[in-house]
TORLUM-508624 format. One record per residue (C-alpha): residue in one letter; x negated, y, z. Coordinates in pm, whole numbers, plus 50000, padded with zeros to 5 digits. Example, Ala and Ser with C-alpha at 12.3 -4.5 7.8 and 13.67 -1.06 7.14 Angstrom:
BEGIN
A487704955050780/S486334989450714/
END
This chain:
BEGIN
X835107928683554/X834387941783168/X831527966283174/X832638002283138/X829278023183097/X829648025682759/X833618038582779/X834048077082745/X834078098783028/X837168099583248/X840488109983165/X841538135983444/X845148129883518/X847388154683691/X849398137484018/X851918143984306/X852568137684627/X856068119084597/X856248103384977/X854058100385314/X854968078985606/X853728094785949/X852128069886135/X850828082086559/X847108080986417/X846988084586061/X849738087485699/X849668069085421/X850208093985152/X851698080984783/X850868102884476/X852298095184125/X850888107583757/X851098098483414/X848468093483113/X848048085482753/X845448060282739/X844298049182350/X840858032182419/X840087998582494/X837938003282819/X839188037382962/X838958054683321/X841378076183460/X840458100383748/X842358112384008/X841038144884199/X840368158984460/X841298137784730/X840828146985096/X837878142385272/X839658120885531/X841048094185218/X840398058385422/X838528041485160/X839428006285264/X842848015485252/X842958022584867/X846018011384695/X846518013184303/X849988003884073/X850938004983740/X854518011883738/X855748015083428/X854938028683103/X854738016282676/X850788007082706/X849827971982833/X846617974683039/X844737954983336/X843847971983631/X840357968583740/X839047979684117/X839268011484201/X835988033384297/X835848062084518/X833038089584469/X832468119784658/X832688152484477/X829438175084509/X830558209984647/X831838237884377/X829768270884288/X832798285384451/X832188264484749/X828608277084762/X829288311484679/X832358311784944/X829448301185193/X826858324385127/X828748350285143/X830218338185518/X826278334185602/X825738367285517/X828448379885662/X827148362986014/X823648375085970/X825148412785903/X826898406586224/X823838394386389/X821748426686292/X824318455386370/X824938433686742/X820848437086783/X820918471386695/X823258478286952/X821288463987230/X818128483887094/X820078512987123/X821458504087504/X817848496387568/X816678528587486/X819458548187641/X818738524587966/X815088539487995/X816068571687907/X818918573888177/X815638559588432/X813548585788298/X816158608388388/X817078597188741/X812918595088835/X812478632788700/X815528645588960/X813648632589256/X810048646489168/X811628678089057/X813418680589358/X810138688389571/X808608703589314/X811928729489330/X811678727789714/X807658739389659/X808568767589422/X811148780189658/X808998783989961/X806368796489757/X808208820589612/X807288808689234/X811028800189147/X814108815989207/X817268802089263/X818368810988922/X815598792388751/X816728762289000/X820258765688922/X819598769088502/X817488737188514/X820078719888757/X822498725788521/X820558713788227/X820118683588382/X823508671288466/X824648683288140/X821298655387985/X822588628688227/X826238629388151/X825818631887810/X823628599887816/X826018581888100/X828938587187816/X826948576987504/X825748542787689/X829908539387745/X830568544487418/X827448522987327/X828728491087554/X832278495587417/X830588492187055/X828418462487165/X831358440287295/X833418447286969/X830668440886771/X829968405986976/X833358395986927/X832898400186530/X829938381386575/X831728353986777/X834308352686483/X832378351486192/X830168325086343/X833468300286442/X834718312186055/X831168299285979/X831588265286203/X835088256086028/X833768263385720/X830778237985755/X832888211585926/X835518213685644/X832038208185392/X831308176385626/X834118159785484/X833658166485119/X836708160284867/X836688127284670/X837548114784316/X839088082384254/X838688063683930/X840628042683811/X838748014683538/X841518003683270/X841427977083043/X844177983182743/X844947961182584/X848007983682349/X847908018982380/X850588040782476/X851598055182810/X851538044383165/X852668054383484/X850288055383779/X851028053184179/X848638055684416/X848538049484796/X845898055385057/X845808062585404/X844438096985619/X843588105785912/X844078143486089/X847888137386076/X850348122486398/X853888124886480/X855978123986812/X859368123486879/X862018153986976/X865748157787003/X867948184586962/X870988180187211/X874078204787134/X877028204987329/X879858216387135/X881698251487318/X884768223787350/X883188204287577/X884388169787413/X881478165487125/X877428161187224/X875018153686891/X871848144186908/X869208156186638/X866618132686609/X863448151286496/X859858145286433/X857578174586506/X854398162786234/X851308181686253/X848508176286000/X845188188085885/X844318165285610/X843188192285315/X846528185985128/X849528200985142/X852388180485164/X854998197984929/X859388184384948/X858008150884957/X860368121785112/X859108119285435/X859248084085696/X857528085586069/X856878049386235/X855698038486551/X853658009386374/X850238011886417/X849387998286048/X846387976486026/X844787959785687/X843637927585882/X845627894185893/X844267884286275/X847167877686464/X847657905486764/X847997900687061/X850707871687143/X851807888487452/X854987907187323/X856697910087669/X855047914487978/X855857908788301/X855067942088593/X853507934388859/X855077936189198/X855257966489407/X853987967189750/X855887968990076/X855568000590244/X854138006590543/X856807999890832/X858198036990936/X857248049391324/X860758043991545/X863308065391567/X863328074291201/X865278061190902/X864048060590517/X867678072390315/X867838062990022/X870098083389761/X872858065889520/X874028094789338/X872638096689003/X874498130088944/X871808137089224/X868308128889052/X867548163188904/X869768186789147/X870328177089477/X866608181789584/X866648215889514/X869268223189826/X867648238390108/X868208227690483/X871358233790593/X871368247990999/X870688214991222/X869978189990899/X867708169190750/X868008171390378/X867518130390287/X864088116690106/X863368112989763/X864518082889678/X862498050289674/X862088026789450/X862367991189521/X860677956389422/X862747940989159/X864347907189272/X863397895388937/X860557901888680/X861687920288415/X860597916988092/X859767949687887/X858977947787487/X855537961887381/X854777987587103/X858077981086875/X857987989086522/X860368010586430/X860528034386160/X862838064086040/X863658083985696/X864158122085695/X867808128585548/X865818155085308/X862338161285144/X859938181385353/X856918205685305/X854528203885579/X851418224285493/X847778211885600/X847438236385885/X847208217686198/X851008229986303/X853848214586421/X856588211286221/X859638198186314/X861598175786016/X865458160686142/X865998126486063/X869498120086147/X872148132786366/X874248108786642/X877408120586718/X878338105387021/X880398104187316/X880208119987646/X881018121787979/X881268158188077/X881168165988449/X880838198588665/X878708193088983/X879218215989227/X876248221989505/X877378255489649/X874998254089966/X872818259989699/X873908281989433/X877618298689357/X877878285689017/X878358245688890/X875698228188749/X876598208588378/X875988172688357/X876878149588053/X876258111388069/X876168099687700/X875578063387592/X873088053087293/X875598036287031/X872798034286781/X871488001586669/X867668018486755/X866668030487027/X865808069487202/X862048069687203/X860268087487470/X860148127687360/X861418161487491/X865178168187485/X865768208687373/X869418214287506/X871638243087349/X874918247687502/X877698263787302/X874848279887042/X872938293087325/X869448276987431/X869008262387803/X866138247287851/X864328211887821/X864198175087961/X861508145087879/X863088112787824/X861938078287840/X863018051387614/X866268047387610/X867468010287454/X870988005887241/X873868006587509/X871938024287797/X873558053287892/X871718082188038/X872608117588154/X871388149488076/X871518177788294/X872458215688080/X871948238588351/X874298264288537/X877448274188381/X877888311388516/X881628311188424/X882718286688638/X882748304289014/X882648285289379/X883158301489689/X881768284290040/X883388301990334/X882488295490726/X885938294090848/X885288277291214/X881748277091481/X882388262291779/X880118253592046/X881178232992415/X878978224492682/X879628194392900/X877688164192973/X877758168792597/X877278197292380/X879248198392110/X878598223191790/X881618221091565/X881948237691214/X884388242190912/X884078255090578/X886438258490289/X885308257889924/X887258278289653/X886778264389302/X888618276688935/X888738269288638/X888618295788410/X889168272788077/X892248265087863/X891438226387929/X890528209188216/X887378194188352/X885948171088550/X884058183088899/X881878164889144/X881918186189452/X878778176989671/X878518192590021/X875798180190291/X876248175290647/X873748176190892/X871498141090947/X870668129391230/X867368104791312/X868108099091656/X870458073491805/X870778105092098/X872348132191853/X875858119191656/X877188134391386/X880898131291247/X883218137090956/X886178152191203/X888868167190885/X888468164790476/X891038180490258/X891108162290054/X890328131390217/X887138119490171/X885078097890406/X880428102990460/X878118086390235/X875438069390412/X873028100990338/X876108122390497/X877328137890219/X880898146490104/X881588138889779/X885098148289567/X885368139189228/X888118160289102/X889918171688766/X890838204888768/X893678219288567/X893758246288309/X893128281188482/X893818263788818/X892348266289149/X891568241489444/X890118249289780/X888358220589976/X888318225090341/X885878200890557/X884818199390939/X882058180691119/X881118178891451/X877248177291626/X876968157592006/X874208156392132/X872718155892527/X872308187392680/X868588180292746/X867978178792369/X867568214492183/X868838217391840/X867358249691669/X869248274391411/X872388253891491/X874018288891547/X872968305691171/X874968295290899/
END
């Protein structure tokens, strides 16, 4: 490398952020400047540059430009702290001590107002038998008593309302004291990671002009996947908004700068990671064998997973477990940490504040399976399901779903990853507008040498919409666990026949403005020496 301590001093050039890529941990940030450069050995500087700058991770291009140079290695040298930077600090430190003094002058003053209030309190009870003295004795009348009295309480409420006033005073001026010394704190730990300057040693060989770009990596900056999911007032079109909410505190402001997030965890080193790209889980253990006389159910209904648990018993049931999961019959193979990287469709300004910001990256339009579910044991309006497939050649990575429903926000979901061509369904919440009516048309109860509790109920749907839509009408009868109490499916209009966790299920399309009623009747046996509570509320 040609020695350059006899060159001039460096030539400050003026530079731009022109593109970041968001890594979880860390950015690599590019920045782009030009310079004249007319002497043989010359050195450029770039500055300042953040505190958190990776110095290992120093990159340095000539991209274009008249002059013909050779670039020499790069050096990075921290940047001793302004007279603003020192003047900016004394006058915080000051600003603490100030604090400081007026918050111990406060507490002086309580002090002293303390031991006068004591004072005060021990002088009522000794004049109170001196008074009762002075009485007997004739030497003090009851209007020198009542004068002095009067005095007093006047003294001691006074004093009671200025050490009020006086704590009042002390906890605002604590707080200011608290704040200037965390203003203090942020300051000093911002000082801990002093600015740098980057020079850049030149060797020209023809003068003229160059173009410089620069790339180094930061810390203080992460990214994590969102969606925005808007179902269009139609009820035909769902998009998908993929977004990255970025939040960084690097000391540089990221200003309209072309902006890429990736789930690559970038590392400088050639050692091969490791080789274990798919692994295998490991198998789940049996469960313990249930006591007799009661049956694990497990649900099938995916329209289910989010909704159905929230019905409450129905008289004489057994709402059905949760679900369990069960021991694949094959290992399956899952991919680990894939690489996968995304452009935002614009340039984006994300200050250095710490904040999230949310940039989009692309829209999916894609298509949907809209379907109504009806649970009216549980609430009189239908619940809004779509089941949507990923189309996209990348995948859904895990992140928070925000759903908006014809303009109107309603609510959240978390998602896992979601591979191209898995479908998955995304539940929007109650739609008001669409009405359900459950009716108790029919309670019957016969004793015998069986007792027999039989009921009917009749569902009134409509749809309210100048297109039709799909339904799923869910409606739970009663479980039994015992071989000893039966329960049947007597009448469904229309037909329908009992899942194996007893529930009626209709999938139906309902006309434009049209209305359907669903009538359905079950029956209960059970032996007369067996008591079934609440059968008779509805």
């Amino acid at each position: 490398m040609p020695d350059f301590a006899g060159s001039r001093s460096p030539i400050l050039i003026e530079t731009e952020i022109t593109a970041v890529t968001v890594y979880p941990d860390r950015a690599s940030v590019t920045r782009q400047g030009q310079a004249e450069v007319t002497q043989q050995h010359t050195v450029l500087e770039l500055s300042p540059l953040p505190g958190v700058l990776q110095a290992e991770s120093i990159q340095a291009h000539i991209i274009g430009g008249t002059a013909s140079c050779v670039l020499q290695k790069p050096c990075l040298e921290l940047l001793p702290p302004s007279s603003q930077h020192r003047q900016d600090e004394k006058a915080i430190s000051d600003r603490v001590r100030q604090a400081e003094g007026t918050f111990r002058n406060c507490k002086d003053v309580l002090s002293a107002l303390g031991h006068q209030k004591t004072f005060l309190e021990a002088l009522s009870e000794q004049t109170a038998l001196s008074f009762a003295q002075g009485l007997s004795q004739q030497s003090m009348t009851l209007e020198n008593v009542a004068q002095f009295l009067a005095f007093f309480e006047q003294s001691y409420q006074q004093n009671t309302a200025v050490i009020a006033s006086k704590e009042r005073l002390k906890q605002e001026f604590d707080s200011q004291l608290q704040q200037a010394r965390q203003h203090l704190q942020q300051f000093q730990d911002q000082a801990s990671t002093s600015p740098y300057r980057m020079l850049l040693p030149l060797e020209i060989h023809q003068e003229g002009s160059l173009q410089i770009r620069v790339v180094y990596d930061v810390t203080q900056a992460q990214w994590h996947p969102a969606y925005d999911v808007r179902l269009d007032s139609d009820q035909q079109s769902l998009q998908i908004d993929r977004i990255a909410s970025i939040q960084q505190n690097t000391g540089e402001d990221w200003s309209e700068v072309d902006i890429t997030v990736s789930t690559a965890v970038p590392d400088k080193s050639v050692t091969v990671a490791n080789p274990r790209l798919l692994q295998i889980p490991p198998p789940i253990e049996e469960p313990e064998e249930e006591p007799r006389g009661r049956t694990r159910i497990k649900s099938r209904s995916p329209v289910l997973d989010e909704t159905y648990r929230m019905l409450g018993a129905v008289p004489g049931s057994e709402i059905p477990m949760d679900a369990e999961e069960t021991a694949p019959e094959i290992a399956v193979l899952r991919p680990v940490n894939p690489a996968i990287s995304f452009e935002a469709i614009a340039p984006a300004t994300i200050p250095s504040n710490n904040q999230l910001h949310r940039v989009l990256l692309n829209h999916l339009q894609v298509d949907s399976q809209i379907t109504y579910v009806a649970l009216s044991q549980r609430c009189r309006a239908l619940y809004l399901s779509a089941e949507f497939t990923n189309s996209e050649q990348s995948p859904l990575l895990p992140g928070t779903l925000h759903l908006f429903r014809a303009g109107a926000y309603v609510g959240e979901q978390t998602i896992d990853h979601i591979s191209p061509g898995k479908s998955f369904q995304i539940n929007l919440g109650l739609d008001e507008r669409i009405p359900i009516e459950r009716e108790l048309v029919m309670r019957e109860t016969q004793s015998g040498e069986l007792s027999r509790h039989s009921r009917a109920y009749r569902l009134t749907l409509y749809n309210p919409f100048s297109y039709p839509i799909n339904v799923m009408v869910l409606e739970q009868v009663p479980i039994s666990r015992t071989k000893a109490i039966r329960i049947r499916l007597t009448k469904a209009e229309p037909r329908v026949s009992l899942t194996e966790v007893n529930q009626c299920r209709w999938a139906l399309q309902l006309a434009a403005q049209a209305t359907q009623h669903i009538y359905y009747e079950y029956v209960i046996e059970h032996p007369n020496s067996i008591a079934i509570a609440d059968l008779n509320e509805d």
